[in-house]
C-alpha positions in Angstrom: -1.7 15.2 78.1 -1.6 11.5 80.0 1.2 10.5 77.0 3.8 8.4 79.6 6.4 10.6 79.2 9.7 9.2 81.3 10.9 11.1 84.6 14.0 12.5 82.0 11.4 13.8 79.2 9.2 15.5 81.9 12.4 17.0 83.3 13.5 18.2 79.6 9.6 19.2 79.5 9.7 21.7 82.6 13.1 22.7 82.0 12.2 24.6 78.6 9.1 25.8 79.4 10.6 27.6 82.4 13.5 28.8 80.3 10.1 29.9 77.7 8.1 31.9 80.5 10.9 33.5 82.1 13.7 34.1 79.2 12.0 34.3 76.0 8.5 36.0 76.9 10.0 38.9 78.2 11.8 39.4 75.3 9.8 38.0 72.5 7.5 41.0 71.7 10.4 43.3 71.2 12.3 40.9 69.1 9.1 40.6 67.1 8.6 44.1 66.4 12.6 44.5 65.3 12.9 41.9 63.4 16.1 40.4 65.0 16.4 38.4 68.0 19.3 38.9 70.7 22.4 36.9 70.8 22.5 36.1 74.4 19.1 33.8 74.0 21.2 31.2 72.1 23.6 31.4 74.4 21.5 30.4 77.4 19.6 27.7 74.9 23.1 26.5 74.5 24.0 26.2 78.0 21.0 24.2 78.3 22.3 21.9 75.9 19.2 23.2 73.6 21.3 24.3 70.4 23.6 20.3 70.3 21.0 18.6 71.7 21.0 15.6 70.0 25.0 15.6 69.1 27.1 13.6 70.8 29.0 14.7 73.9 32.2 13.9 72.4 31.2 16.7 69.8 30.1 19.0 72.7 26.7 17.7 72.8 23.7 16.4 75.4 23.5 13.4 73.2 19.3 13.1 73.8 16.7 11.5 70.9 14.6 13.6 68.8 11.6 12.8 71.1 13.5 15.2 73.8 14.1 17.9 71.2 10.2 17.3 70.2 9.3 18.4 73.6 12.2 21.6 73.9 10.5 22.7 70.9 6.9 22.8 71.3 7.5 24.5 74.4 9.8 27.3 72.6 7.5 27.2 69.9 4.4 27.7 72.5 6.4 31.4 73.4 8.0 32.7 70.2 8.1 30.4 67.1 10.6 32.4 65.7 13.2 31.4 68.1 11.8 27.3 67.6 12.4 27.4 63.7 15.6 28.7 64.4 16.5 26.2 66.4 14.4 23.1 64.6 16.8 24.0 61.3 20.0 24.5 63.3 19.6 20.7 65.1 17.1 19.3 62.8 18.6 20.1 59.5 22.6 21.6 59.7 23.8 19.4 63.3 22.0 16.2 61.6 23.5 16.4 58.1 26.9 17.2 59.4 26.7 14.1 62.5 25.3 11.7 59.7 27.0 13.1 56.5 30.3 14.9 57.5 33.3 13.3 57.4 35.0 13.3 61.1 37.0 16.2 60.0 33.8 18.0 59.4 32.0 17.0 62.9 35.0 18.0 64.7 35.5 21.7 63.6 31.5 22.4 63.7 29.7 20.5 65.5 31.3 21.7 69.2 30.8 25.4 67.9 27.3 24.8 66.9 26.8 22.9 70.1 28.0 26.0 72.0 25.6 28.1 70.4 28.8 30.2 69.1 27.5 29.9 65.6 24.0 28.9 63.9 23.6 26.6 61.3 21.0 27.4 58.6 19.5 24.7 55.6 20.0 26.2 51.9 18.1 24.1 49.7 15.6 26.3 47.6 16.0 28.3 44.4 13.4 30.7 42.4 12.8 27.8 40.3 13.3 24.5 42.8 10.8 25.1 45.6 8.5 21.9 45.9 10.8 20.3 42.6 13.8 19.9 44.8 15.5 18.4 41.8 14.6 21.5 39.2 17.3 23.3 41.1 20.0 24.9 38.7 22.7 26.4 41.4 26.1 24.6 40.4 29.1 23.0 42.0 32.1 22.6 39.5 35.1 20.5 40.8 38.6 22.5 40.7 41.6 21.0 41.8 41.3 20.7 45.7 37.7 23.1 45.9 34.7 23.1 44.7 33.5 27.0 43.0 30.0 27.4 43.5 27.5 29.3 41.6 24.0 30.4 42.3 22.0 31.7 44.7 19.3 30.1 47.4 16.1 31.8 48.5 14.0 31.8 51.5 16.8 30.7 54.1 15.9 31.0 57.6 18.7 32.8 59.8 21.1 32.6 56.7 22.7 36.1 57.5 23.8 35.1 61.0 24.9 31.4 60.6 28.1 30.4 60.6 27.7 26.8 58.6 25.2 26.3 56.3 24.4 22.9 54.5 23.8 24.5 50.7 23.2 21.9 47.9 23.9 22.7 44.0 24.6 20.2 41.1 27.7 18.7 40.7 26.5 17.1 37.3 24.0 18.8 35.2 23.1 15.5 33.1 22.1 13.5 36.0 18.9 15.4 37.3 18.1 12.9 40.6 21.8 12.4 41.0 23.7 14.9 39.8 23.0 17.0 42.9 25.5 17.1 45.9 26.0 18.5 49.7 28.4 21.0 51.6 29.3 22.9 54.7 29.4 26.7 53.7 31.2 28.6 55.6 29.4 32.6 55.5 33.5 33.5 55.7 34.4 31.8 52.4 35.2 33.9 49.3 32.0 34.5 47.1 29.2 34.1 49.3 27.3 37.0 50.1 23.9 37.7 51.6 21.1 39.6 49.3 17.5 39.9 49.5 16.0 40.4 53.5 12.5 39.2 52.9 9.7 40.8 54.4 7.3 38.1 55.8 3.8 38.0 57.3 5.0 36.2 60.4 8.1 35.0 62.2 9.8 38.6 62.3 12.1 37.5 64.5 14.0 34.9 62.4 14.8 36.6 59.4 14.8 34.9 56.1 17.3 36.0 53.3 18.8 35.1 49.7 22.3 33.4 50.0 24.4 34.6 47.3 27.0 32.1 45.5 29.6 33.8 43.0 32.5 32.0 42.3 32.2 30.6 45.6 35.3 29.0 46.7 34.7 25.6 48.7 37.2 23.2 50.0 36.1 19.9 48.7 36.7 18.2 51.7 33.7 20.5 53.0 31.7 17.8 50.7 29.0 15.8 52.7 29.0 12.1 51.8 29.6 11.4 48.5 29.2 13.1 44.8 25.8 12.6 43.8 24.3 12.2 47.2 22.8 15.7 47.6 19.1 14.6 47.2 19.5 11.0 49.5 20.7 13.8 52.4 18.1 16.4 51.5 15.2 14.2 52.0 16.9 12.4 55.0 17.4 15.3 57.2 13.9 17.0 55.7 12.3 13.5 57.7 13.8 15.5 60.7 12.7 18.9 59.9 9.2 18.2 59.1 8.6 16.8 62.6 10.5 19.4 64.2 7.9 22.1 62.1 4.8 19.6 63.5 6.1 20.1 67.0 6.6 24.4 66.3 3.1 23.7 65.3 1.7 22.1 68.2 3.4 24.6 70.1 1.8 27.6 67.9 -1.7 26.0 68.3 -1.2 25.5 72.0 -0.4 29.1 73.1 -3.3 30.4 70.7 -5.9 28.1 72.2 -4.8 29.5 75.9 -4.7 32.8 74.8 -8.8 32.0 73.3 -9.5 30.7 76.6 -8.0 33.2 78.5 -10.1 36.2 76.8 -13.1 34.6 76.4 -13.1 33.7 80.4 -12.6 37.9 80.4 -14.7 39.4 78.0 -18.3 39.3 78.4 -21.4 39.9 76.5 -25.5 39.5 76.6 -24.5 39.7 80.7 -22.6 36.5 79.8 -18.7 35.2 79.9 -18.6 34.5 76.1 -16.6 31.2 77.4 -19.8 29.9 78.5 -21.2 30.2 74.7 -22.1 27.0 73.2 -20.0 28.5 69.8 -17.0 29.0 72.2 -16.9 25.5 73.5 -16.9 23.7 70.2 -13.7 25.8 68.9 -12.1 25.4 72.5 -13.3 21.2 71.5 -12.4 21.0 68.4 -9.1 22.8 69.4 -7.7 20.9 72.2 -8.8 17.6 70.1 -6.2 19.2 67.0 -3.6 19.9 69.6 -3.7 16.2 71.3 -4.0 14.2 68.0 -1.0 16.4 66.3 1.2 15.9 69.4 0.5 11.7 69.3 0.9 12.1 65.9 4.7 14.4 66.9 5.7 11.5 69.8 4.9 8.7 66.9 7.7 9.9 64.1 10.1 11.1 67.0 9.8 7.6 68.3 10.5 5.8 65.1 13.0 8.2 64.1 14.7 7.5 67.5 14.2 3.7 66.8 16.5 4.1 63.4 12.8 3.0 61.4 11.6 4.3 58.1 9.2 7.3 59.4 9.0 9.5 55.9 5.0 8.6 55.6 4.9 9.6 59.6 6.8 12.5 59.3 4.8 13.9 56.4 1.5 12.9 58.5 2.8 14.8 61.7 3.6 18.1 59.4 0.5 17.9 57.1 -1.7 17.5 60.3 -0.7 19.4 63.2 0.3 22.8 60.2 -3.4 22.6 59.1 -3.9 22.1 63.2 -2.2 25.4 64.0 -4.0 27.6 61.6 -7.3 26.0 62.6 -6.7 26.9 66.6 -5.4 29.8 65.7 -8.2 31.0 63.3 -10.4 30.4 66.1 -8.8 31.6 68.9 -9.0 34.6 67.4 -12.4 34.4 66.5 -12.9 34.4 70.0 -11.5 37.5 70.3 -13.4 39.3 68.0 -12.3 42.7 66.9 -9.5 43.2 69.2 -7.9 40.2 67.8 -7.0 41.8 65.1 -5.2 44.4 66.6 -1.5 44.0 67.5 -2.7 44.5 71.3 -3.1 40.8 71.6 -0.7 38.1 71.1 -3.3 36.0 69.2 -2.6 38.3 66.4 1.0 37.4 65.9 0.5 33.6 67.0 -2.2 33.6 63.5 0.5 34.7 61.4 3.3 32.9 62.4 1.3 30.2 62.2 0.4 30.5 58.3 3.6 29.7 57.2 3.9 26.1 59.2 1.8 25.0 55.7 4.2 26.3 53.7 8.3 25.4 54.5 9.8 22.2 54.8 7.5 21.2 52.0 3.9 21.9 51.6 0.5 20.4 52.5 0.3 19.1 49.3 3.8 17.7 49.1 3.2 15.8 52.4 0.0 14.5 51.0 2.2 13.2 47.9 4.3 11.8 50.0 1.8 10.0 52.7 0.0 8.5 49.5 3.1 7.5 47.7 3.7 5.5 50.8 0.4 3.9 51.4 0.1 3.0 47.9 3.3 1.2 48.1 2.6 -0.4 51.6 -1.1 -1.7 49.9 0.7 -3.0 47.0 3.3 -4.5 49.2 0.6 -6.6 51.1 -2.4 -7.2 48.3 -2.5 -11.3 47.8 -1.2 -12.2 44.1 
């Protein structure tokens, strides 16, 4: 696209798509079909500066904005969205909350590994009975002398059996249902955690998800992000993060499937004619290339304002809601384009549809965004109506 991207951000740009084409597509069908990606991936992301890349370097980051990681990701995303959600939670999600939320004893024994790519950090937020109701969640965190014992167990966590620091939040006072909810840094090493269920999911089969176990679960309370009570205020801060990071996966997800459309519909022909020259062709590629470049404006606009230090929630909600539905639509029709054959496991459009599905579904739904984009507006109209 003609967005005026600086000689830096292009640089960032071409830099991760070459490490896409030539490091991760070799790979990224195997590690699909396995289930489990190879270590020595996010070590080379990491000697990019890819896994810290918006830490400081005195914490053994690159120290670039969220517009840079926007662009790393949609072209990881563009390859093998497995590896991009991986990454999106570990910078987006457990690097942000410790930087903005750890105290300096905190930043300094993770954030240089997690830099380094030496361990992964993963986001456990979500219970059985707390998915969209953040609040409803019922895991506990009873204060003992110098810990914290933790009890419960979290659900859906992306790369939760291989991280090494996990941001989990459980309630620290079960009166208080908005605040009684606080924040750590789990360590996978500390007595009673454990990992159970291995989900099996429709897509992104190379980032596994899994339950995190909590029994009796023994946590230094200096391991506490910001204060007692401040569990949901973090949550929702570093989710402003996360749901752009899953708008820019998305844009990536949508991009490769719409080259992938194009790609077999200049191939295949039919009625002595490249189906690429059918008018039906053309309005999906249309309608798919117009998704793609309105979700990525809509992608550079909350990185900007995140960047900027200015409220973005209703603009990070509008950049997930928009380019998740945007991803299934290209996808859907890319492979529509392929007809049969596209839904065979022959052609990459087949995985690229699935992974896409569930871009509508974590870091809050479609129709949590929408809450969350009217809330806003509402408030914004009211804000500005004449008495």
């Amino acid at each position: 696209m003609k967005y005026p991207l600086t000689e830096q951000e292009r640089m960032i740009q071409k830099t991760a798509r070459d490490f896409a084409r030539k490091e991760l597509a070799p790979v990224a069908l195997e590690a699909n079909e396995k289930g489990f990606f190879p270590e020595e991936i996010y070590a080379k992301l990491a000697e990019l500066g890819f896994m810290g890349i918006t830490v400081p370097e005195e914490y053994g980051g690159v120290n670039l904005d969220t517009m840079s990681f926007m662009l790393v990701l949609e072209e990881i995303a563009a390859v093998c969205a497995s590896t991009s959600v991986t990454m999106s939670v570990h910078n987006s999600l457990t690097n942000w909350c410790i930087l903005h939320y750890g105290s300096e004893d905190l930043r300094a024994r993770y954030l240089p590994r997690l830099a380094a790519g030496e361990i992964l950090g993963a986001y456990a937020i979500t219970e059985s009975e707390a998915g969209s109701d953040v609040a409803a969640m019922r895991m506990t965190a009873a204060k003992k002398g110098n810990e914290y014992v933790l009890n419960g167990a979290k659900i859906f966590i992306s790369t939760g059996d291989r991280a090494g620091a996990v941001i989990v939040f459980a309630r620290t006072d079960p009166n208080d249902r908005a605040k009684g909810i606080s924040a750590f840094v789990v360590d996978p090493a500390m007595p009673g955690f454990s990992i159970g269920k291995v989900e099996k999911k429709m897509g992104l089969k190379a980032s596994r998800t899994v339950e995190l176990v909590f029994e009796d679960c023994r946590v230094p309370a200096g391991n506490l992000l910001g204060r007692e009570g401040q569990g949901l205020k973090i949550a929702f801060a570093g989710l402003d993060g996360g749901r752009i990071g899953i708008a820019a996966q998305s844009v990536g997800i949508a991009r490769a499937a719409l080259e992938e459309g194009i790609r077999y519909a200049r191939e295949r022909t039919q009625f002595n004619s490249r189906i690429v020259d059918f008018q039906s062709t053309r309005w999906k590629i249309a309608d798919g290339a117009t998704d793609i470049e309105a979700a990525r404006l809509l992608v550079y606009r909350a990185a900007k304002l995140r960047d900027a230090g200015d409220t973005h929630t209703k603009e990070a909600a509008m950049a997930k809601l928009f380019a998740s539905r945007a991803a299934n639509r290209v996808a859907y029709d890319a492979l529509q384009m392929h007809g049969g054959v596209g839904y065979t496991q022959e052609f990459i459009i087949e995985r690229l549809f699935r992974d896409a599905r569930v871009t509508e579904l974590y870091e809050g739904t479609s129709e949590i965004q929408r809450l969350v984009i009217a809330r806003a507006v509402i408030e914004e109209f009211e804000r500005t109506i004449p008495e």
